[in-house]
N, C-alpha and C positions, 0 to 999 in steps of 0.2 A: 306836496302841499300846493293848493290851488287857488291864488287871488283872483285868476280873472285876467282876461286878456289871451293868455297862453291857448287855453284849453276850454269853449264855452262849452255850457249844458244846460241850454235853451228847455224851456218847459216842454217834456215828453220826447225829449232828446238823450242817450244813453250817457252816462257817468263815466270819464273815461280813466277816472280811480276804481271805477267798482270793482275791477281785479286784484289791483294794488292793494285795496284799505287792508283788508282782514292779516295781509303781511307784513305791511309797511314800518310796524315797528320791531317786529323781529329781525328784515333787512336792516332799516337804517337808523334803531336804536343805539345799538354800541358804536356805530359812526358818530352819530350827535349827540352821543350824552355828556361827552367832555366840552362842549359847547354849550349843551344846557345846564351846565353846571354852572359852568364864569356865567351865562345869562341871572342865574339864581344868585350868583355873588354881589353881582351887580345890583341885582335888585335890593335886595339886603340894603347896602351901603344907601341906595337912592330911597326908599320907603314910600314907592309911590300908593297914594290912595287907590287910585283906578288904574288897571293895565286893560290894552286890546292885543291881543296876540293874531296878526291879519296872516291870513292862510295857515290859521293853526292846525289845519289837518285832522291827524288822530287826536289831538289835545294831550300831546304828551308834555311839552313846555307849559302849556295851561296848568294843568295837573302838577309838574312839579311847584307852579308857584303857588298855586290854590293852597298847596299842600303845606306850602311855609305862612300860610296867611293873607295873602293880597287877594281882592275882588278882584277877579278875570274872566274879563269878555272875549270869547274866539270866536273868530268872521271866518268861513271856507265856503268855496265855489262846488265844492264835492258833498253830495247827501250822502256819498259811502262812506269818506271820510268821517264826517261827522257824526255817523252813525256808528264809530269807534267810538270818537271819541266820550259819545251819552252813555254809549255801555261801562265807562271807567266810571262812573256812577255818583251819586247826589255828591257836593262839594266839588267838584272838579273843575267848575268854573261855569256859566253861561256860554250856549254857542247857538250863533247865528247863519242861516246860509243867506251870502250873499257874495257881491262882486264887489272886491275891493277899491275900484276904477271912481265907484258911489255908493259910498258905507252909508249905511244906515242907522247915521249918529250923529249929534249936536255936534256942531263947534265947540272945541274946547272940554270935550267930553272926558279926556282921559290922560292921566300923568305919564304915564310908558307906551309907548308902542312898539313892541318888538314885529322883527316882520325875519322869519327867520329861511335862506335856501330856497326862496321864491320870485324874487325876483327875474332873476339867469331863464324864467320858463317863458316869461311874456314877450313881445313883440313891442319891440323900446319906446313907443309912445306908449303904450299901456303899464310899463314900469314907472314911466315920469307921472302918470296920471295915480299913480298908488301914493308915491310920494308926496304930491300935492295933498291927497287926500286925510295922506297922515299926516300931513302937519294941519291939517283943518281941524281936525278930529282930536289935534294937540293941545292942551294947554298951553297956556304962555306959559316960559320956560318948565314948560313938560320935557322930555328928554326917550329920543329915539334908538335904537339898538336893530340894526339889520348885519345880516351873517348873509355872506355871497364871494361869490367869486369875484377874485381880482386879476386884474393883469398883470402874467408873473412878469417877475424881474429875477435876473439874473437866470442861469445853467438849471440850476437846483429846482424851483421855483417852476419857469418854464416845465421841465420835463413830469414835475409833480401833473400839472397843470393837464398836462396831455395824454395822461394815462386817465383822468374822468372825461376827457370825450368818450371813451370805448365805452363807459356809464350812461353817461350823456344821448349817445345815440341811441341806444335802447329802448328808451324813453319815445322813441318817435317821429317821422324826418321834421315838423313840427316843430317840438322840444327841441331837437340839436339846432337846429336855425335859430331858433333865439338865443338858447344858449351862445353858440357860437358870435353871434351879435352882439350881445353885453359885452365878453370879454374882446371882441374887436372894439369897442368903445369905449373898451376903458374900465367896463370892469363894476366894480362895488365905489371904489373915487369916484369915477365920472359920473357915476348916477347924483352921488352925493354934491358936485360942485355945481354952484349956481342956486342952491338952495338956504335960506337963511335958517343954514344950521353951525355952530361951533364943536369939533372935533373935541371932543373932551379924553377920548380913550380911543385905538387902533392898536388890535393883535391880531396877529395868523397864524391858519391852520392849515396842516396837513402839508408843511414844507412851501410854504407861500403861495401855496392857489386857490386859500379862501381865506376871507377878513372877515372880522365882527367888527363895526365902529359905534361908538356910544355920541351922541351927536344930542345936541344942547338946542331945543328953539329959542331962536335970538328975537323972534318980536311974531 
């Protein structure tokens, strides 16, 4: 999944998912469907009118929540990606291509904003500038939901953690640098402090080296 920052694709510059897309959910569907599932719980419980789903990729989280009812908008930096995610076809949600760094959306545009396993790709001023963005793009007490790597704690956690670098690198020397940068910094918390957000929900996956937190705009 592609917000921007990480990986540009400047007009008549190649797509550097266009390998990935056509797989992307056969790889890493049954990894994040049990995330996209609490996402969908969540939503449920919250009733938001508007959701944007930024770097929604294929639109598989779109798609599930389309699917339970919610109007959803999905922003990605990938035309391949995107180009999944229009093939899952009419009701699946609206998608945009664009950089999430400067959405292409009012103030105050939308009740949810999930932003899910994308952060960890960009280059950490270009993650702080997504977040700014999504809270622009927020309603007042709209309410945020991002899934990302944390900085393990404890044996268990740590070693989970170490075993998606050898993922991670795969991805590109690039990719692992940023990666590798998020969780030196602190992770899915650090990105989160200093923003006028309230922690409403924190749970993790995969033996503690990824977090979802449900995060409340306070003004």
């Amino acid at each position: 999944m592609n917000a921007g920052g990480a990986q540009k694709n400047p007009p008549g510059r190649r797509d550097f998912y266009r390998t990935v897309a056509p797989v992307y959910d056969l790889l890493a569907g049954p990894f994040l469907r049990p995330v996209r599932n609490d996402v969908r719980r969540i939503a449920a419980v919250l009733a938001p009118a508007r959701i944007l789903d930024i770097a929604c990729g294929t639109g598989e989280q779109a798609r599930m929540l389309a699917g339970d009812g919610f109007a959803v908008t999905g922003v990605d930096l990938s035309p391949a990606m995107l180009a999944q995610a229009r093939r899952k076809g009419a009701g699946a949600g609206a998608y945009f291509l664009g950089d999430a760094r400067h959405l292409p959306f009012a103030a105050g545009s939308f009740d949810l904003v999930t932003i899910m396993l994308a952060m960890h790709e960009m280059d950490y001023e270009s993650a702080l500038k997504v977040m700014r963005e999504s809270l622009r793009v927020l309603d007042r007490g709209g309410t945020m939901i991002v899934f990302d790597y944390v900085r393990g704690r404890g044996l268990v956690s740590r070693a989970s953690l170490r075993l998606f670098h050898a993922v991670e690198r795969m991805a590109g020397r690039r990719h692992f640098r940023n990666f590798r940068s998020f969780v030196q910094k602190g992770g899915l918390e650090a990105l989160i402090a200093g923003h006028p957000l309230e922690v409403l929900l924190r749970t993790g996956y995969f033996h503690g080296a990824m977090g979802l937190a449900v995060l409340e705009k306070m003004h």
